[in-house]
Steps between C-alpha positions, in 0.01 A plus 500: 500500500167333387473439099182517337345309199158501301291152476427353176196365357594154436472295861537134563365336827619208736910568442655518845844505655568173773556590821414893439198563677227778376458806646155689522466850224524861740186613303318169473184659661494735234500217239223338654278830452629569111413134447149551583493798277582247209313288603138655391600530171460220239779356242328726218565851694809374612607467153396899453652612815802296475565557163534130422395239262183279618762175565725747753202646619309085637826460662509869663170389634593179632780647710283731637200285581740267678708722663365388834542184495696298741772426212830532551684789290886553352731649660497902286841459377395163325179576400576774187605376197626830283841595376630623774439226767614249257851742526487399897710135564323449794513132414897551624428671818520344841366591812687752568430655142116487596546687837679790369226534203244477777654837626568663208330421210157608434222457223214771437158353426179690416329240676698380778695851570853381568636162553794341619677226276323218756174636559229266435295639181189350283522579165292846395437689169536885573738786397495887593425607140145271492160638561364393756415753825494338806239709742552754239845568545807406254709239582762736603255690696426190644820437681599855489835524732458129680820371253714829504468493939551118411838544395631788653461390844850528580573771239692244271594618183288281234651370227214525153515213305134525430305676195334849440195361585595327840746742628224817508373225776788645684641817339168682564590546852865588503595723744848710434704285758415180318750323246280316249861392261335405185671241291529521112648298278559628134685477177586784190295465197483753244729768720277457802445316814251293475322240697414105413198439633532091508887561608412709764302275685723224468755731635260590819475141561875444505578822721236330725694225538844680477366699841407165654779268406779749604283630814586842388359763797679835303382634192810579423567117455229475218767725304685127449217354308646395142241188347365495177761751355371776702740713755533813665515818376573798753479759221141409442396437897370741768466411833181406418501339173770259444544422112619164419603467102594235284706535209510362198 
Protein backbone atom coordinates (compact mmCIF):
# COMPACT_ATOMS: atom_id res chain seq x y z
CA UNK A 1 0.00 0.00 0.00
CA UNK A 2 1.75 3.30 -1.12
CA UNK A 3 -0.26 6.67 -0.09
CA UNK A 4 -0.09 9.57 -2.18
CA UNK A 5 -0.09 13.39 -1.45
CA UNK A 6 0.04 16.74 -3.54
CA UNK A 7 3.05 19.36 -2.76
CA UNK A 8 2.28 22.74 -1.66
CA UNK A 9 3.51 25.98 -2.71
CA UNK A 10 5.01 27.24 0.36
CA UNK A 11 8.75 25.46 0.74
CA UNK A 12 11.42 26.16 3.26
CA UNK A 13 15.11 25.07 2.67
CA UNK A 14 18.04 23.74 4.95
CA UNK A 15 15.54 21.68 7.62
CA UNK A 16 16.96 18.19 7.92
CA UNK A 17 16.49 15.13 10.08
CA UNK A 18 20.09 13.94 12.14
CA UNK A 19 21.29 10.89 11.31
CA UNK A 20 18.66 10.34 8.24
CA UNK A 21 20.60 10.44 5.26
CA UNK A 22 19.10 11.81 1.71
CA UNK A 23 18.17 9.80 -0.89
CA UNK A 24 18.48 10.80 -4.69
CA UNK A 25 14.56 11.75 -6.64
CA UNK A 26 13.59 8.47 -9.31
CA UNK A 27 12.90 11.23 -11.93
CA UNK A 28 15.66 13.68 -11.05
CA UNK A 29 16.92 13.59 -14.73
CA UNK A 30 13.71 14.73 -15.75
CA UNK A 31 13.94 17.75 -13.36
CA UNK A 32 17.12 18.72 -14.66
CA UNK A 33 15.54 19.06 -18.33
CA UNK A 34 12.10 21.00 -17.02
CA UNK A 35 14.55 23.25 -15.17
CA UNK A 36 16.17 24.36 -18.24
CA UNK A 37 12.83 24.95 -19.76
CA UNK A 38 12.33 27.63 -16.92
CA UNK A 39 15.14 28.67 -17.12
CA UNK A 40 14.92 30.88 -20.55
CA UNK A 41 12.24 32.69 -19.33
CA UNK A 42 12.60 35.92 -17.26
CA UNK A 43 10.80 36.86 -13.75
CA UNK A 44 8.22 39.07 -15.90
CA UNK A 45 6.86 35.94 -18.10
CA UNK A 46 7.14 33.89 -15.26
CA UNK A 47 4.73 36.02 -13.54
CA UNK A 48 2.23 35.45 -16.80
CA UNK A 49 2.85 31.84 -17.08
CA UNK A 50 2.80 31.14 -13.49
CA UNK A 51 0.04 33.10 -12.69
CA UNK A 52 1.85 34.88 -9.87
CA UNK A 53 2.50 38.21 -8.45
CA UNK A 54 6.00 39.89 -9.57
CA UNK A 55 7.49 39.19 -5.67
CA UNK A 56 6.53 35.14 -6.16
CA UNK A 57 7.54 35.33 -9.53
CA UNK A 58 11.92 36.91 -8.51
CA UNK A 59 11.87 34.06 -6.20
CA UNK A 60 10.43 31.41 -8.88
CA UNK A 61 13.35 32.63 -10.85
CA UNK A 62 15.92 32.34 -8.35
CA UNK A 63 15.13 28.67 -7.70
CA UNK A 64 15.35 27.97 -11.07
CA UNK A 65 18.51 29.81 -12.03
CA UNK A 66 20.18 28.04 -9.13
CA UNK A 67 18.89 24.85 -9.39
CA UNK A 68 22.29 23.51 -10.34
CA UNK A 69 24.17 24.50 -7.97
CA UNK A 70 26.21 22.38 -5.72
CA UNK A 71 23.78 23.33 -2.65
CA UNK A 72 22.54 21.03 -0.56
CA UNK A 73 18.55 20.51 -0.66
CA UNK A 74 15.69 19.31 2.12
CA UNK A 75 14.77 16.29 2.51
CA UNK A 76 10.78 16.40 0.32
CA UNK A 77 8.88 15.61 3.33
CA UNK A 78 10.43 18.76 5.12
CA UNK A 79 10.62 20.98 2.48
CA UNK A 80 6.52 21.88 1.91
CA UNK A 81 5.01 24.04 4.11
CA UNK A 82 0.95 23.74 3.33
CA UNK A 83 -1.86 22.45 5.46
CA UNK A 84 -1.48 19.23 5.04
CA UNK A 85 2.26 18.59 5.83
CA UNK A 86 1.92 20.73 8.80
CA UNK A 87 -0.95 17.71 9.74
CA UNK A 88 2.27 15.18 9.48
CA UNK A 89 4.22 14.93 13.25
CA UNK A 90 7.13 13.88 11.68
CA UNK A 91 8.97 15.84 14.34
CA UNK A 92 7.79 12.55 16.66
CA UNK A 93 8.96 9.91 14.36
CA UNK A 94 12.05 7.84 14.82
CA UNK A 95 13.96 5.89 12.59
CA UNK A 96 11.96 3.42 12.18
CA UNK A 97 8.97 5.90 11.41
CA UNK A 98 11.23 7.33 8.49
CA UNK A 99 11.93 3.85 6.90
CA UNK A 100 8.46 2.77 6.60
CA UNK A 101 7.48 6.36 4.99
CA UNK A 102 10.43 5.77 2.69
CA UNK A 103 8.37 2.72 1.37
CA UNK A 104 5.18 3.93 1.41
CA UNK A 105 4.57 7.32 1.28
CA UNK A 106 4.85 9.28 -1.80
CA UNK A 107 4.52 13.04 -2.97
CA UNK A 108 3.51 14.06 -6.69
CA UNK A 109 5.41 17.03 -8.08
CA UNK A 110 4.95 18.70 -11.49
CA UNK A 111 8.47 19.29 -11.41
CA UNK A 112 10.21 16.58 -9.76
CA UNK A 113 7.53 13.67 -10.76
CA UNK A 114 7.29 11.68 -7.55
CA UNK A 115 9.30 11.80 -4.47
CA UNK A 116 9.90 9.90 -1.53
CA UNK A 117 9.57 11.65 2.01
CA UNK A 118 13.77 11.75 2.02
CA UNK A 119 14.58 12.58 -1.37
CA UNK A 120 16.83 15.43 -1.69
CA UNK A 121 14.73 18.42 -3.44
CA UNK A 122 15.63 22.30 -4.28
CA UNK A 123 12.92 24.40 -3.94
CA UNK A 124 10.82 25.02 -7.49
CA UNK A 125 7.75 27.13 -8.50
CA UNK A 126 5.51 24.95 -10.89
CA UNK A 127 2.00 23.34 -10.80
CA UNK A 128 0.06 21.22 -13.54
CA UNK A 129 -2.61 23.93 -14.04
CA UNK A 130 0.30 26.79 -15.13
CA UNK A 131 1.17 27.67 -18.63
CA UNK A 132 4.05 26.90 -19.47
CA UNK A 133 4.77 23.98 -22.41
CA UNK A 134 7.79 22.32 -22.04
CA UNK A 135 9.00 21.15 -25.80
CA UNK A 136 5.47 21.87 -26.53
CA UNK A 137 3.89 19.40 -24.55
CA UNK A 138 1.71 19.91 -21.19
CA UNK A 139 3.09 19.14 -18.12
CA UNK A 140 1.11 16.05 -17.96
CA UNK A 141 2.08 15.21 -21.39
CA UNK A 142 5.34 15.70 -20.22
CA UNK A 143 5.60 12.83 -17.84
CA UNK A 144 2.78 11.04 -19.40
CA UNK A 145 2.70 7.38 -17.60
CA UNK A 146 6.46 7.65 -15.86
CA UNK A 147 4.44 8.24 -12.17
CA UNK A 148 1.41 5.81 -12.76
CA UNK A 149 4.36 2.72 -13.85
CA UNK A 150 6.11 4.54 -10.81
CA UNK A 151 3.77 3.31 -8.41
CA UNK A 152 2.30 0.37 -9.64
CA UNK A 153 5.35 -1.58 -9.93
CA UNK A 154 4.24 -4.20 -7.71
CA UNK A 155 0.51 -3.65 -8.40
CA UNK A 156 -0.03 -2.03 -4.86
CA UNK A 157 -3.19 -0.61 -4.29
CA UNK A 158 -2.55 3.37 -3.86
CA UNK A 159 -4.03 5.07 -1.35
CA UNK A 160 -5.20 9.14 -2.88
CA UNK A 161 -4.60 11.60 -0.49
CA UNK A 162 -3.70 14.02 -3.19
CA UNK A 163 -5.99 16.71 -5.13
CA UNK A 164 -7.99 16.76 -8.49
CA UNK A 165 -5.29 18.31 -9.99
CA UNK A 166 -2.40 15.90 -8.88
CA UNK A 167 -4.19 12.68 -8.92
CA UNK A 168 -5.12 12.94 -13.01
CA UNK A 169 -1.04 12.60 -12.72
CA UNK A 170 -2.02 9.10 -11.95
CA UNK A 171 -5.69 8.35 -12.64
CA UNK A 172 -5.14 9.01 -16.39
CA UNK A 173 -3.59 5.70 -16.76
CA UNK A 174 -5.65 3.36 -14.67
CA UNK A 175 -5.98 0.18 -15.93
CA UNK A 176 -9.20 -2.02 -14.61
CA UNK A 177 -7.00 -4.26 -12.26
CA UNK A 178 -5.69 -1.24 -10.42
CA UNK A 179 -7.13 -0.03 -6.92
CA UNK A 180 -6.60 3.74 -6.81
CA UNK A 181 -8.86 3.96 -2.97
CA UNK A 182 -9.55 7.58 -2.90
CA UNK A 183 -9.85 9.18 0.46
CA UNK A 184 -12.56 11.85 1.34
CA UNK A 185 -13.22 13.46 4.20
CA UNK A 186 -16.61 15.40 4.55
CA UNK A 187 -19.26 16.90 6.72
CA UNK A 188 -23.43 17.68 6.14
CA UNK A 189 -24.26 21.20 5.50
CA UNK A 190 -27.47 22.26 4.26
CA UNK A 191 -28.80 18.35 3.74
CA UNK A 192 -25.70 17.47 1.76
CA UNK A 193 -22.29 16.11 1.91
CA UNK A 194 -20.06 18.44 1.49
CA UNK A 195 -16.38 18.91 1.47
CA UNK A 196 -13.96 21.51 3.59
CA UNK A 197 -11.48 22.40 1.50
CA UNK A 198 -8.86 23.69 4.38
CA UNK A 199 -10.17 20.55 6.59
CA UNK A 200 -9.53 18.26 4.03
CA UNK A 201 -6.07 18.80 3.68
CA UNK A 202 -5.36 18.86 7.17
CA UNK A 203 -7.08 15.59 7.24
CA UNK A 204 -4.68 14.17 4.25
CA UNK A 205 -1.83 15.20 6.27
CA UNK A 206 -2.96 13.33 9.37
CA UNK A 207 -4.01 10.04 7.38
CA UNK A 208 -0.39 10.43 6.09
CA UNK A 209 0.87 10.12 9.22
CA UNK A 210 -1.87 7.74 10.61
CA UNK A 211 -0.50 5.16 7.63
CA UNK A 212 3.06 5.78 8.81
CA UNK A 213 2.86 5.83 12.55
CA UNK A 214 0.73 2.59 12.76
CA UNK A 215 2.74 0.93 9.68
CA UNK A 216 -0.57 0.02 8.31
CA UNK A 217 0.13 -2.41 4.96
CA UNK A 218 -4.05 -3.18 4.49
CA UNK A 219 -6.39 -0.73 3.40
CA UNK A 220 -8.67 -2.14 5.30
CA UNK A 221 -6.69 -0.73 8.38
CA UNK A 222 -7.20 2.95 7.14
CA UNK A 223 -11.01 2.12 8.05
CA UNK A 224 -9.62 2.89 11.92
CA UNK A 225 -8.72 6.42 11.21
CA UNK A 226 -10.87 8.70 13.69
CA UNK A 227 -8.71 12.43 14.15
CA UNK A 228 -10.16 15.61 13.87
CA UNK A 229 -13.80 14.32 14.44
CA UNK A 230 -13.82 12.48 11.29
CA UNK A 231 -14.60 8.46 11.13
CA UNK A 232 -15.77 5.87 8.99
CA UNK A 233 -18.71 5.52 7.28
CA UNK A 234 -19.38 2.11 5.36
CA UNK A 235 -22.77 3.34 4.09
CA UNK A 236 -21.06 6.08 2.18
CA UNK A 237 -17.71 3.92 1.01
CA UNK A 238 -17.09 1.71 -2.06
CA UNK A 239 -14.27 -0.26 -2.43
CA UNK A 240 -12.86 2.44 -3.97
CA UNK A 241 -13.86 5.49 -2.24
CA UNK A 242 -13.73 5.35 1.42
CA UNK A 243 -15.83 8.30 3.06
CA UNK A 244 -14.61 9.52 6.27
CA UNK A 245 -17.32 12.06 8.06
CA UNK A 246 -17.31 14.16 10.92
CA UNK A 247 -20.22 15.08 12.80
CA UNK A 248 -21.25 17.80 14.39
Amino acid sequence: MIAILSPAKQMVSGTQIPSQPLSVPRFLEQARQLNQWIQQYSPWELESLLRINPALALKAYSYHQEFSQAKPGTAALLSYRGLAYQHISYSEWNAGDFAFAAEHLRILSAFYGLLRPLDEMKPYRLEFLCKIKPYGKSLYSFWNDRVYRALYQQDDTVVNLASAEYAKLVRSYLLPHNRFLTCDFVIWRKGKLCTLSTEAKMSRGEMADFIVRNRLHNPEELKTFHRNGYSFQDSLSTDNRYVFLKQD
